[in-house]
Backbone and ligand atoms as CSV (ligand in chain L), in Angstrom:
chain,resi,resn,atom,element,x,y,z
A,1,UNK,N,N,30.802,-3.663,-4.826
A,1,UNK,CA,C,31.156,-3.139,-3.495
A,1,UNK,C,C,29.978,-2.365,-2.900
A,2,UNK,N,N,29.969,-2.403,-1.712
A,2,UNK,CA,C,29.020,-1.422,-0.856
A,2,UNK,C,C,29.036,0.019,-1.602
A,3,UNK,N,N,28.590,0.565,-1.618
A,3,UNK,CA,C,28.429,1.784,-1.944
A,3,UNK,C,C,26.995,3.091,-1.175
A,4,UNK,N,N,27.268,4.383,-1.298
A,4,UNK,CA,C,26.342,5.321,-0.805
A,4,UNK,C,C,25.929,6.109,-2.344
A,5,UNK,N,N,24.449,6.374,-2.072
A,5,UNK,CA,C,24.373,7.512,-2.953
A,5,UNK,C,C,23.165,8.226,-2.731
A,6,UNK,N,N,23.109,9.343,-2.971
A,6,UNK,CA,C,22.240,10.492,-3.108
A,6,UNK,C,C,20.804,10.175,-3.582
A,7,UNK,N,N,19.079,10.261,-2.880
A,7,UNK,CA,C,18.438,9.905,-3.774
A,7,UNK,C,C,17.306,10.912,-3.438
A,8,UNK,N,N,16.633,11.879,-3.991
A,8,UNK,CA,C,15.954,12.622,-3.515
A,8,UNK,C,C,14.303,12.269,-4.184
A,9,UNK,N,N,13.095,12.438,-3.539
A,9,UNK,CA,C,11.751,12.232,-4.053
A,9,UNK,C,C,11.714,13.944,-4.361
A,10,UNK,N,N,11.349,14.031,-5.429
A,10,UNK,CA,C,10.686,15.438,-5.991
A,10,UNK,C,C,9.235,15.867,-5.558
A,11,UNK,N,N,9.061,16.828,-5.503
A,11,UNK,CA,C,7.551,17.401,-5.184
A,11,UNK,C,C,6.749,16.986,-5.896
A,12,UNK,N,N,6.990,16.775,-7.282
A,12,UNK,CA,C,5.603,15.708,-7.829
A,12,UNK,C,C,5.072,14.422,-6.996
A,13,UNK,N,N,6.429,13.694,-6.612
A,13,UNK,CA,C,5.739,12.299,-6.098
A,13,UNK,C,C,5.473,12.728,-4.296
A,14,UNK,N,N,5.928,13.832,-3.817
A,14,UNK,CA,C,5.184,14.261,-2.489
A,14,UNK,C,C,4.410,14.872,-2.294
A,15,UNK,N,N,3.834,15.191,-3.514
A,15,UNK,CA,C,2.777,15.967,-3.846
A,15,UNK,C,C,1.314,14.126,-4.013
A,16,UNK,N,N,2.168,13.666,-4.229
A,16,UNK,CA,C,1.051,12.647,-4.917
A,16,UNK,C,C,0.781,11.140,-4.284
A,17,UNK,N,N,1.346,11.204,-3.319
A,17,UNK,CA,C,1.506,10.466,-1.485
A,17,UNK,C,C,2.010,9.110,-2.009
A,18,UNK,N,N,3.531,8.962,-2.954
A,18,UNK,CA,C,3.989,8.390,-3.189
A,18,UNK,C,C,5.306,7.729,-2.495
A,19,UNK,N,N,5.771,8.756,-1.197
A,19,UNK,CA,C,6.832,8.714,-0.711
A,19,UNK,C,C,7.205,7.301,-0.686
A,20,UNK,N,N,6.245,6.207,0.275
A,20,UNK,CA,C,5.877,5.160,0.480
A,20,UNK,C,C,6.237,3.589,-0.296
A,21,UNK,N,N,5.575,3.982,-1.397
A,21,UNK,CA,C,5.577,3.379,-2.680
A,21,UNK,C,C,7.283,3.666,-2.773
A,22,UNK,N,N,7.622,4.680,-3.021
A,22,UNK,CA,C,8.787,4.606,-3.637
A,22,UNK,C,C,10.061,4.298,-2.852
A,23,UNK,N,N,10.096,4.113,-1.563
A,23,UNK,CA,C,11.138,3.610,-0.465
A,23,UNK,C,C,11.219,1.713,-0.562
A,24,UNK,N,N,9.269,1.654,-0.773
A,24,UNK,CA,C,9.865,0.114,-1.071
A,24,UNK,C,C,10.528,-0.564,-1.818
A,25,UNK,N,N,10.180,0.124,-3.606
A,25,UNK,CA,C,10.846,0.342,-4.415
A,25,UNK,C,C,12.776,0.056,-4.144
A,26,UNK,N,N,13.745,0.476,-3.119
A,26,UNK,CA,C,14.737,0.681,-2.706
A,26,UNK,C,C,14.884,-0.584,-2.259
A,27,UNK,N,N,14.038,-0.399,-0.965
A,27,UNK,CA,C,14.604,-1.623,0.155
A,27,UNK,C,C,13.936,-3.071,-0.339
A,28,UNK,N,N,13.193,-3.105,-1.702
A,28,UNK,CA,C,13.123,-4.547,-2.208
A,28,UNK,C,C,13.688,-4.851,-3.620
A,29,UNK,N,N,14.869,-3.798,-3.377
A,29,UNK,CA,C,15.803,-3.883,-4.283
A,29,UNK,C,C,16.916,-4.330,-3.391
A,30,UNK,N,N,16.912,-4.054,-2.348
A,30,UNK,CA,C,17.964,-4.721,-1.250
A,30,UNK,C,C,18.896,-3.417,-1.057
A,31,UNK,N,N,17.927,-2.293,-1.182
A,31,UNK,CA,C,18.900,-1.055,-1.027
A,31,UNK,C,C,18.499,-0.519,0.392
A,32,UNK,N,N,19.628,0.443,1.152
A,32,UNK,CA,C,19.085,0.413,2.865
A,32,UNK,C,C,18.953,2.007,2.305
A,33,UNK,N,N,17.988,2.425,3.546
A,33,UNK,CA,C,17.741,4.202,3.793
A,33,UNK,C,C,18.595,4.258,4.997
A,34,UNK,N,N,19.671,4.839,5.228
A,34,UNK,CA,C,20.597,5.061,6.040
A,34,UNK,C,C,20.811,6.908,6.526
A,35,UNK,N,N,19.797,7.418,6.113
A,35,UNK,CA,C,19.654,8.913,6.694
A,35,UNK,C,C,18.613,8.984,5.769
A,36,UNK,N,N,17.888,10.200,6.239
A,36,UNK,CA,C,16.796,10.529,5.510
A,36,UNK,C,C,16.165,12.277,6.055
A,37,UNK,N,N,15.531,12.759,5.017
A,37,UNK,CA,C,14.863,14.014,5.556
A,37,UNK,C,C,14.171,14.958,4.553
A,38,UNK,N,N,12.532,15.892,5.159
A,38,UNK,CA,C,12.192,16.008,4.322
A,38,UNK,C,C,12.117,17.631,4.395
A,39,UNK,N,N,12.163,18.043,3.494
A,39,UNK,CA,C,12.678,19.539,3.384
A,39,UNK,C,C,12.149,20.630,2.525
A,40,UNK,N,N,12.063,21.609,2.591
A,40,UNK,CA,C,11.335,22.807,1.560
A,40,UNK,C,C,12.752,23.449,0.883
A,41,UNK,N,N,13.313,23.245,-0.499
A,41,UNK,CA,C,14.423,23.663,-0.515
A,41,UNK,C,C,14.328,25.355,-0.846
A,42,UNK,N,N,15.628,25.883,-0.193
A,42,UNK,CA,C,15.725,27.275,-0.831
A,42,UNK,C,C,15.934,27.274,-1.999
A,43,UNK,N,N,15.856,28.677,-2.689
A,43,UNK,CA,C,16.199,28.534,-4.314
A,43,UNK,C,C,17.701,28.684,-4.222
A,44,UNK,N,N,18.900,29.123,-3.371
A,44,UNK,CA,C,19.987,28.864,-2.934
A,44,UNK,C,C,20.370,27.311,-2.859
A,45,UNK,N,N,19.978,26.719,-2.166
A,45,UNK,CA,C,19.986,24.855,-1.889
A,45,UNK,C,C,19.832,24.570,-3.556
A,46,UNK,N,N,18.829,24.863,-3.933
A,46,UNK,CA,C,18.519,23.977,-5.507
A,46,UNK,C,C,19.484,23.887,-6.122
A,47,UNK,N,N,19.657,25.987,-6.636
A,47,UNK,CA,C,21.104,26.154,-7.117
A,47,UNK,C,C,21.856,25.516,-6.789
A,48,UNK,N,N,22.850,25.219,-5.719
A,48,UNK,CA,C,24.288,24.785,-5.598
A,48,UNK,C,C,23.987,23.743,-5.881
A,49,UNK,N,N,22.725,23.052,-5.332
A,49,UNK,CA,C,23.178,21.543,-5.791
A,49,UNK,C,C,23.119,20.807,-7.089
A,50,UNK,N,N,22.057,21.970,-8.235
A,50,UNK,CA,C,22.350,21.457,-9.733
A,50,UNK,C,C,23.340,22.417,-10.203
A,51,UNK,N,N,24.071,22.739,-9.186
A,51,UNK,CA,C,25.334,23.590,-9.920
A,51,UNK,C,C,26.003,23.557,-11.269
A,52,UNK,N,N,26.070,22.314,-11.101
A,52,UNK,CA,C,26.643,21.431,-12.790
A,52,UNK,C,C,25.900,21.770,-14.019
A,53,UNK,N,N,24.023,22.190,-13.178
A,53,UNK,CA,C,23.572,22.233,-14.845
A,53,UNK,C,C,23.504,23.535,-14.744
A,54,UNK,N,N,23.984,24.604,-14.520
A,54,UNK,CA,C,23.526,25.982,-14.342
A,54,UNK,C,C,23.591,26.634,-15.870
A,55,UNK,N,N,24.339,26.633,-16.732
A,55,UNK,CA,C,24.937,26.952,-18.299
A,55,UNK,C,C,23.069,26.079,-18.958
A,56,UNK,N,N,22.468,25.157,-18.480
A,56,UNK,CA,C,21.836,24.424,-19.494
A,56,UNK,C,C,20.144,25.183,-19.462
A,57,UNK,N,N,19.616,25.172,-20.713
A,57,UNK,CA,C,18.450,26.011,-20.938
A,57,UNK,C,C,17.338,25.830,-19.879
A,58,UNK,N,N,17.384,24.319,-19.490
A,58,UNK,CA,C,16.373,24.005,-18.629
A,58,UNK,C,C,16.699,24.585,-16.810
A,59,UNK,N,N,17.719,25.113,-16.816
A,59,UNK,CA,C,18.091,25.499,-15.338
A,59,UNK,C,C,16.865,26.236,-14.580
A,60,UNK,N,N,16.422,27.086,-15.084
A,60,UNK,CA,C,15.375,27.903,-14.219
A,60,UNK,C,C,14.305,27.482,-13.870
A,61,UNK,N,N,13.756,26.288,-14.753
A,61,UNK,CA,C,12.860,25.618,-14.198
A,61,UNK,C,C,12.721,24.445,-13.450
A,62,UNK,N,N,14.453,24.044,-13.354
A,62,UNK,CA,C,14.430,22.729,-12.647
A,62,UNK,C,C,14.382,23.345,-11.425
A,63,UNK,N,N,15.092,24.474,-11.649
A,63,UNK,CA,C,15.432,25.291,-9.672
A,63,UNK,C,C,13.484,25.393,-9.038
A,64,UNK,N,N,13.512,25.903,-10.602
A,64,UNK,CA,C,11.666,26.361,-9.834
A,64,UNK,C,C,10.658,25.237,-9.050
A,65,UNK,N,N,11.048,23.941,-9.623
A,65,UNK,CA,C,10.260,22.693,-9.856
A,65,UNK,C,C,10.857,22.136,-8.474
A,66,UNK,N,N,12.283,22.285,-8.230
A,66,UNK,CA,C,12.183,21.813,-7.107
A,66,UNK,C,C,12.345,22.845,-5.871
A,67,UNK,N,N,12.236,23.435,-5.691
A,67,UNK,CA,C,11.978,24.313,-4.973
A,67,UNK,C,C,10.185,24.795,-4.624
A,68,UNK,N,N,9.372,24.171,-5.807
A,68,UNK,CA,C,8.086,24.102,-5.480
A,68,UNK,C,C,7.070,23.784,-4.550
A,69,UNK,N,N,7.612,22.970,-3.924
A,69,UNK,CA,C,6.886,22.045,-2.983
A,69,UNK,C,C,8.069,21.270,-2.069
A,70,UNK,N,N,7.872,20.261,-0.757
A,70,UNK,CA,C,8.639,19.742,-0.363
A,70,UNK,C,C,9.334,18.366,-0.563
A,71,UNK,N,N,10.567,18.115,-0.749
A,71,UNK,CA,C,11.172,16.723,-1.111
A,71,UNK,C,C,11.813,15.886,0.217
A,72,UNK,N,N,11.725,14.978,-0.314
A,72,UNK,CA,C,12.513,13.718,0.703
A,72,UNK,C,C,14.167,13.554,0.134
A,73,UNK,N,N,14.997,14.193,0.918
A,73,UNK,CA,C,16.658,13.553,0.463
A,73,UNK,C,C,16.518,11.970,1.549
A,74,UNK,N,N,17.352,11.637,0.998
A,74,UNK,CA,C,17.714,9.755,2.054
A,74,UNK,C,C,19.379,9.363,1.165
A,75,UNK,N,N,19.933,8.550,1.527
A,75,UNK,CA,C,21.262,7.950,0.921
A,75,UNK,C,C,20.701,6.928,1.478
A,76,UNK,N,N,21.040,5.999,0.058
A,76,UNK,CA,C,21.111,4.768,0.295
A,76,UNK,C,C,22.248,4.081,0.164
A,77,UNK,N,N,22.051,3.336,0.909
A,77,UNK,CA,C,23.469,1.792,0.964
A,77,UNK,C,C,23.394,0.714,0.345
A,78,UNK,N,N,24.323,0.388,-0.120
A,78,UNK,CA,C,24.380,-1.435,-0.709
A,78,UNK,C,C,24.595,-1.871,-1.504
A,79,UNK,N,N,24.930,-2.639,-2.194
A,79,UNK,CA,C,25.852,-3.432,-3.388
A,79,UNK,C,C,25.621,-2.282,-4.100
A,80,UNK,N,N,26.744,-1.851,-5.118
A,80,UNK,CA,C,26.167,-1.039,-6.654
A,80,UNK,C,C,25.262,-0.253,-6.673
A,81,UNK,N,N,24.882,0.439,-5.104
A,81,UNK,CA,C,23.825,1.426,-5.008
A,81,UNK,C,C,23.421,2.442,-6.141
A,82,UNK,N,N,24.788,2.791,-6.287
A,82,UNK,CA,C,24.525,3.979,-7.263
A,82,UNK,C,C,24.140,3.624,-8.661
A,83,UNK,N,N,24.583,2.640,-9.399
A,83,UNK,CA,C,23.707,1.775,-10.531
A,83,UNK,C,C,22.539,1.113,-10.367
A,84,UNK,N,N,23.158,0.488,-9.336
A,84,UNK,CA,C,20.832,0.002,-8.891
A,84,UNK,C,C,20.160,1.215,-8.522
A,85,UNK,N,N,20.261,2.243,-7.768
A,85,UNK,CA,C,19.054,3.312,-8.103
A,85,UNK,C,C,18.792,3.507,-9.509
A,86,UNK,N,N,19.833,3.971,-10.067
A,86,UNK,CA,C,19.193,4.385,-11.543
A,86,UNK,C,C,18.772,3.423,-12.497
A,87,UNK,N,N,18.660,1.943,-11.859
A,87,UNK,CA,C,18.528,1.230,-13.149
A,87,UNK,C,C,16.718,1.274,-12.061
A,88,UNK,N,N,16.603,1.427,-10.801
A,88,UNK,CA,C,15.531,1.335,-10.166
A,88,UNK,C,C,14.195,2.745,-11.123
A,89,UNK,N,N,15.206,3.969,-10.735
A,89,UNK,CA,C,14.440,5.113,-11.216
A,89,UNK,C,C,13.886,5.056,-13.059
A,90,UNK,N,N,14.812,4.616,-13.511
A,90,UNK,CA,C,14.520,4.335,-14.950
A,90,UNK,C,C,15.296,5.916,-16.304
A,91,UNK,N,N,15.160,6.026,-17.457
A,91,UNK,CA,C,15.800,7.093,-17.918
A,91,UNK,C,C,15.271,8.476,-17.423
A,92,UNK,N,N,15.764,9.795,-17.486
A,92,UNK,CA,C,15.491,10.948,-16.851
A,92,UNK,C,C,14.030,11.298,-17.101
A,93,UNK,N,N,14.021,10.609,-19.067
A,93,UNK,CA,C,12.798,11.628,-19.557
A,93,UNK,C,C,11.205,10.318,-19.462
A,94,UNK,N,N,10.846,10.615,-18.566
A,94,UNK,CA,C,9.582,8.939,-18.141
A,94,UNK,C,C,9.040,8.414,-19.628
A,95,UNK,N,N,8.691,9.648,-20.527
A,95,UNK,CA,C,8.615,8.637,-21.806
A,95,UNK,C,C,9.511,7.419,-22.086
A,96,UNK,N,N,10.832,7.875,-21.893
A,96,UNK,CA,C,11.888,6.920,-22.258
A,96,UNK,C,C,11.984,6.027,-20.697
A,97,UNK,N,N,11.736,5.726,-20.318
A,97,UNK,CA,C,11.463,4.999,-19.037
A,97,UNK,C,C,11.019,3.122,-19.265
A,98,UNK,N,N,11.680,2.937,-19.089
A,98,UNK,CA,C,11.216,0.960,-19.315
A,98,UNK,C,C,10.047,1.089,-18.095
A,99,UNK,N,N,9.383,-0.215,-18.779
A,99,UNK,CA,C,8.011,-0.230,-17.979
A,99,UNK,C,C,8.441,-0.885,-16.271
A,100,UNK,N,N,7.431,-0.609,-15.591
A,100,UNK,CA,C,8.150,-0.934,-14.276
A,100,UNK,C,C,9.006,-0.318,-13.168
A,101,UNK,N,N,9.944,0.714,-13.961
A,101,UNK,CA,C,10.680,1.953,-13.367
A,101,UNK,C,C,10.037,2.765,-12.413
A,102,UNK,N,N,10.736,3.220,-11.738
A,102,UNK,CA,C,10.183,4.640,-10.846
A,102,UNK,C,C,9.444,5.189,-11.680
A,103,UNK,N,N,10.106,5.598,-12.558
A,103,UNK,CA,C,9.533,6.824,-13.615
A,103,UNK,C,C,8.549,6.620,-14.446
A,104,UNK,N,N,8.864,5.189,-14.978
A,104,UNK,CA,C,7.712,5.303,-16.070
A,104,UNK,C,C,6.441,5.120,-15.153
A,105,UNK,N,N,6.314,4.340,-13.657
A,105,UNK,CA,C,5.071,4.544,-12.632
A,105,UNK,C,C,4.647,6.135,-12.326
A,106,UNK,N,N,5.520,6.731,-12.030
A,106,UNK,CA,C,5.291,8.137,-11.215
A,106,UNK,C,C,5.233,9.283,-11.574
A,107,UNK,N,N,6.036,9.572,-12.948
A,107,UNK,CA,C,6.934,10.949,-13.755
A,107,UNK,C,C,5.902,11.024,-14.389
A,108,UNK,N,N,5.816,12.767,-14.151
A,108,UNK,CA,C,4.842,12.981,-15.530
A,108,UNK,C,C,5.758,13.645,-16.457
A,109,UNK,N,N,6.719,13.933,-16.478
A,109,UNK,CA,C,7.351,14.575,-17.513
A,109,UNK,C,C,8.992,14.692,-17.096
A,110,UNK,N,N,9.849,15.399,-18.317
A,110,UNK,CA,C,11.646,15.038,-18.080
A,110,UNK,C,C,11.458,16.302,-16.920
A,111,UNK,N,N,10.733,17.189,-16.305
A,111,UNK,CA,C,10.782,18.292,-15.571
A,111,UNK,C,C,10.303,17.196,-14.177
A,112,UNK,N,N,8.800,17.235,-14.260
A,112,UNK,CA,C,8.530,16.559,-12.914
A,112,UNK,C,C,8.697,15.222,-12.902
A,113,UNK,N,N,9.625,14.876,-12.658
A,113,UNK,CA,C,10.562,12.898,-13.010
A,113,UNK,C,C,10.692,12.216,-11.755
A,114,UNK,N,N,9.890,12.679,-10.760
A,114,UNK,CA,C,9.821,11.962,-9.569
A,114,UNK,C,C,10.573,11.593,-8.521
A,115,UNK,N,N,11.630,10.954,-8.706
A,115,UNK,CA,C,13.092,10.696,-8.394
A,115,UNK,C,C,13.928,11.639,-8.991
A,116,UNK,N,N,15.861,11.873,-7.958
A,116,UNK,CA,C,16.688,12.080,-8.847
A,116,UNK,C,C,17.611,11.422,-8.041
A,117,UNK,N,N,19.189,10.627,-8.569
A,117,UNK,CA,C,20.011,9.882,-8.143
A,117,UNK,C,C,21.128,10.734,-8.369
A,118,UNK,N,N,21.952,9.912,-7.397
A,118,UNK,CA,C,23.407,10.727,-8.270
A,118,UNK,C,C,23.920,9.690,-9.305
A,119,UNK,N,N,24.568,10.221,-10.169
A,119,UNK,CA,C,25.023,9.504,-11.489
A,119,UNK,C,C,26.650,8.854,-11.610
A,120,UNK,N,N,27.339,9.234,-10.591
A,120,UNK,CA,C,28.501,8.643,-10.355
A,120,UNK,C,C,29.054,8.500,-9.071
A,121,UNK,N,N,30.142,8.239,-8.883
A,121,UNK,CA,C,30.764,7.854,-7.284
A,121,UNK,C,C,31.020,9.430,-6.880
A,122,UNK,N,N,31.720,10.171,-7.935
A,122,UNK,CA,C,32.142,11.280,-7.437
A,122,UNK,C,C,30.599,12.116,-7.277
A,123,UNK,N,N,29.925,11.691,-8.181
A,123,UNK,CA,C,28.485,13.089,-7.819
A,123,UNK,C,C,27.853,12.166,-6.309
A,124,UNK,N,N,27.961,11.154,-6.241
A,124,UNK,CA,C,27.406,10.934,-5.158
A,124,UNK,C,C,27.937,11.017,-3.707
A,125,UNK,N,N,29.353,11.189,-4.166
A,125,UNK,CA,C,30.444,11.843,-2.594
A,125,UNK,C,C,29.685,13.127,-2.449
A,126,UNK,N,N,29.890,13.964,-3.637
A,126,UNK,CA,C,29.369,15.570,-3.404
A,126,UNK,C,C,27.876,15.482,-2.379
A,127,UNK,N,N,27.119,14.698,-3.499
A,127,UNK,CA,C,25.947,15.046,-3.380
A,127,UNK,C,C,25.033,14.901,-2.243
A,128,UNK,N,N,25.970,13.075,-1.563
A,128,UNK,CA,C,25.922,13.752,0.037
A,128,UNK,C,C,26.006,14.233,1.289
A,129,UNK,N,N,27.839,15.031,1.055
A,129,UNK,CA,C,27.746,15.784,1.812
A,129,UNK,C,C,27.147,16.742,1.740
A,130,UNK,N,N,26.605,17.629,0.369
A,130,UNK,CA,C,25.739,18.556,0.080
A,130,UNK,C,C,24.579,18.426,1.111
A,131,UNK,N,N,23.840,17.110,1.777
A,131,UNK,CA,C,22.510,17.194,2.456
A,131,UNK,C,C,22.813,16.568,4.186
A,132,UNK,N,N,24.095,15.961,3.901
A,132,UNK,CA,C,24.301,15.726,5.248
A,132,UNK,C,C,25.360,15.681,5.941
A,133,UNK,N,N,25.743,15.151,7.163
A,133,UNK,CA,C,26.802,15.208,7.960
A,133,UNK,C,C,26.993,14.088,7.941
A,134,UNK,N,N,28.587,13.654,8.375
A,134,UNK,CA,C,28.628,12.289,8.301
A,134,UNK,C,C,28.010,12.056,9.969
A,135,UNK,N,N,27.295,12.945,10.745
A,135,UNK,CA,C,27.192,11.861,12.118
A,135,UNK,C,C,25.672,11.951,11.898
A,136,UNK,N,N,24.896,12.225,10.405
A,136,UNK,CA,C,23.574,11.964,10.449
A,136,UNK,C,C,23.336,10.625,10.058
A,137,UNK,N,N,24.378,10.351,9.324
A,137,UNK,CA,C,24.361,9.021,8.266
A,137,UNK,C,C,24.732,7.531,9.381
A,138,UNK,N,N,23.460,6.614,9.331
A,138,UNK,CA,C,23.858,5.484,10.097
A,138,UNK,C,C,23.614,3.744,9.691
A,139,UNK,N,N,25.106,3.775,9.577
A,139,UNK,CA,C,25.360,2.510,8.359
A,139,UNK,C,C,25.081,1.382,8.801
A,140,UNK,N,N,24.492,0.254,7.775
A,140,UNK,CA,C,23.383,-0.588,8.552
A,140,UNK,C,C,24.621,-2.216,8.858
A,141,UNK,N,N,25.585,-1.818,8.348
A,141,UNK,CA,C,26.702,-2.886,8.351
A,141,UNK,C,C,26.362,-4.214,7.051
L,1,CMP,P1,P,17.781,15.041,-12.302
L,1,CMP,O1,O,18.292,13.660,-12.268
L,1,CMP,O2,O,17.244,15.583,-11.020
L,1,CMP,O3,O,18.932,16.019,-12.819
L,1,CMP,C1,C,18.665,17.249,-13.463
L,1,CMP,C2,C,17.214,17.391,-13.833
L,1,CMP,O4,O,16.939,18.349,-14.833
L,1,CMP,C3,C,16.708,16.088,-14.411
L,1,CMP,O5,O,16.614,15.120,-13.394
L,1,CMP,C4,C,15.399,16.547,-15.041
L,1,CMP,O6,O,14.309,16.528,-14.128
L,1,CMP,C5,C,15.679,18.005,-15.403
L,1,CMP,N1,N,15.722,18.239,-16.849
L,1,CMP,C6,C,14.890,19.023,-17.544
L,1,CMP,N2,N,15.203,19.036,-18.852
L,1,CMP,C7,C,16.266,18.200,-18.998
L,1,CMP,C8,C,17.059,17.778,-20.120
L,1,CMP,N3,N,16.807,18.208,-21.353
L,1,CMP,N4,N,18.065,16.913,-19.890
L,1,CMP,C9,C,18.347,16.479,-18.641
L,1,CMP,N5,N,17.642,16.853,-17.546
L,1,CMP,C10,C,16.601,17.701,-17.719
């Protein structure tokens, strides 16, 4: 089925003039950019939105990491979106990354990993109304 999901570029790969590279990545996967925007997050924004991992050891530095520099949010559209990004982005930690992936191209590490997706239907309802409105979002049919 059609589907939406959450896909944000991290400050490593906008740091490293990858934006580009990695949209084609999407749309020659047959995935659409149907909103998009690029942003300096607060350390407020980071928080709520890895809310889920807040209890986990690595929290303070994911907030720090992305909150470092500026990212690209976008939702994408289209068949199994939310499984084709992540089979696009590759595993979290780029070592473990199949060759070819977002990650194993871009990530230098499970901290700066280039990409992040949402991981289910429900994290990807949250995740984007978390960045947008529904009258930003414009569906390509
Ligand atoms: P992301 O998909 O954005 O979701 C949470 C992020 O935490 C993850 O990508 C990683 O960049 C980061 N992270 C750091 N350490 C870990 C870890 N041990 N397990 C999972 N995620 C981690």
């Amino acid at each position: 089925s059609i589907e939406r999901t959450l896909s944000i570029v991290k400050p490593d790969a906008v740091a490293k003039n990858v934006i580009g590279e990695i949209y084609s990545r999407f749309e020659k996967a047959g995935l659409s950019i149907v909103a998009a925007k690029m942003k300096h997050l607060t350390q407020e924004e980071a928080e709520g939105f890895y809310a889920e991992h807040k209890e986990r050891p690595f929290f303070a530095d994911l907030v720090a990491f992305m909150t470092s520099g500026p990212v690209v949010v976008q939702v994408l559209e289209g068949e199994g979106a939310i499984l084709k990004n992540r089979d696009l982005m590759g595993a979290t930690n780029p070592k473990e990354a199949a060759a070819g992936t977002i990650r194993a191209d871009f990530a230098d590490s499970i901290d700066a990993n280039a990409v992040h997706g949402s991981d289910s239907a429900a994290s990807a309802e949250r995740e984007v109304a978390y960045f947008f409105n529904d009258n930003e979002i414009c569906p390509r049919g």
